[in-house]
N, C-alpha and C positions, 0 to 999 in steps of 0.2 A: 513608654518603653520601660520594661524592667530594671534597674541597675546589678547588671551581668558582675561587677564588682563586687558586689555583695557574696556571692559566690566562691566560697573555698574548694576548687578544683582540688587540691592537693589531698583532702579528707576524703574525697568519696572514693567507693569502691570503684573496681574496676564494671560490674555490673552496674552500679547506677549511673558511672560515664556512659556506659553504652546505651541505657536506657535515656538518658538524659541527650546523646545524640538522634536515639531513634523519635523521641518528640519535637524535636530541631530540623529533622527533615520533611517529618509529618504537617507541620505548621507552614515550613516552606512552603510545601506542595499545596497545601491550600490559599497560601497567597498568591502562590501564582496562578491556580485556577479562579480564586475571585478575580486577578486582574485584567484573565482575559477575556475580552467579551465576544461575543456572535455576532454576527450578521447574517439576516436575512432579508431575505428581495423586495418587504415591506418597509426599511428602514429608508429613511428621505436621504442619510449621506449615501447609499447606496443608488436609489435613484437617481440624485445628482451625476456620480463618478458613470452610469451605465448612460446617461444621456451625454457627456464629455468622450467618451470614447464613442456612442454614435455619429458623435459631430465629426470627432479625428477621423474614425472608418471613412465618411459621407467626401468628407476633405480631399483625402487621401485616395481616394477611390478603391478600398477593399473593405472585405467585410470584416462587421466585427469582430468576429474571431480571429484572424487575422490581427488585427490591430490590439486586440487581445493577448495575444501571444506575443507581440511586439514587447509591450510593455512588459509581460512579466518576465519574458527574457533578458529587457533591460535592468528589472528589480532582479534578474536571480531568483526567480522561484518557480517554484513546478507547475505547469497547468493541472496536470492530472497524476494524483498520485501512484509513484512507484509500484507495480504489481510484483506480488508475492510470488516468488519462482515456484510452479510444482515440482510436486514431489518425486523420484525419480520412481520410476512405474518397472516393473520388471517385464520380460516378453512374456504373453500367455499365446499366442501364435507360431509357431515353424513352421516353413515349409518342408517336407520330408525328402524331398531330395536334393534339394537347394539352404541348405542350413544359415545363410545368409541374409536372407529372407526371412523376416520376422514383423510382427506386427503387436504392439501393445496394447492394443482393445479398444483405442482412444481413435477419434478423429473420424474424417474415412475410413472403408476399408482398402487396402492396398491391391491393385490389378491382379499382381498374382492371386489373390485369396477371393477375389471376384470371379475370375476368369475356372478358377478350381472347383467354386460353388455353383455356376453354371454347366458344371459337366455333371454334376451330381453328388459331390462330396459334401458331406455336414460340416461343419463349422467347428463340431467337437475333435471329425478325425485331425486336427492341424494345432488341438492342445498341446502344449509345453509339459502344463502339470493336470 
């Protein structure tokens, strides 16, 4: 490790502190990506821990997802990561006599807009914009 001591803070500019910070977090950030490492389904600790948790499921009598989720409930941590909320979608649908009745293009369509198309309206007459 460097001797940080050697360093006269007090002389440098304000621009080489900051550059001087911005290679300090640079370097961080690459040590904390070398020190973290992957797994995957070929690794033998992996193996190991997925036959221990068949044994507990088998014990226990649920399966192992279950018992899966046991665990990492007990660790704190997420089985499946958090989804990104969409984005809020504006109406492209109205009903024209019913303005409450709306539909954002996504999903099903909604009975009213079914039931409307089956009489013979387009799809276009019940645009917003």
């Amino acid at each position: 490790m460097a001797d940080l001591s050697q360093i006269d803070l007090k002389s440098l500019s304000e621009q080489e502190l900051q550059s001087l910070i911005n290679q300090s977090k640079k370097q961080i950030k690459k040590l904390k990506t070398k020190n973290q490492t992957t797994l995957n389904s070929k690794d033998a600790d992996v193996a190991i821990v997925a036959d221990a948790v068949r044994q507990l499921a088998k014990s226990k009598k649920v399966t192992p997802a279950v018992a899966l989720s046991a665990i990492a409930k007990n660790m704190r941590v997420a089985m499946t990561p958090q989804r990104k909320s969409r984005a809020v979608a504006d109406v492209k649908y109205r009903h024209p006599q019913d303005p409450s009745k709306t539909w954002k293009g996504f999903g099903k369509r909604p009975l009213w807009l079914v039931e409307e198309l089956k009489r013979g309206k387009r799809l276009e007459d019940f645009s917003v914009g």
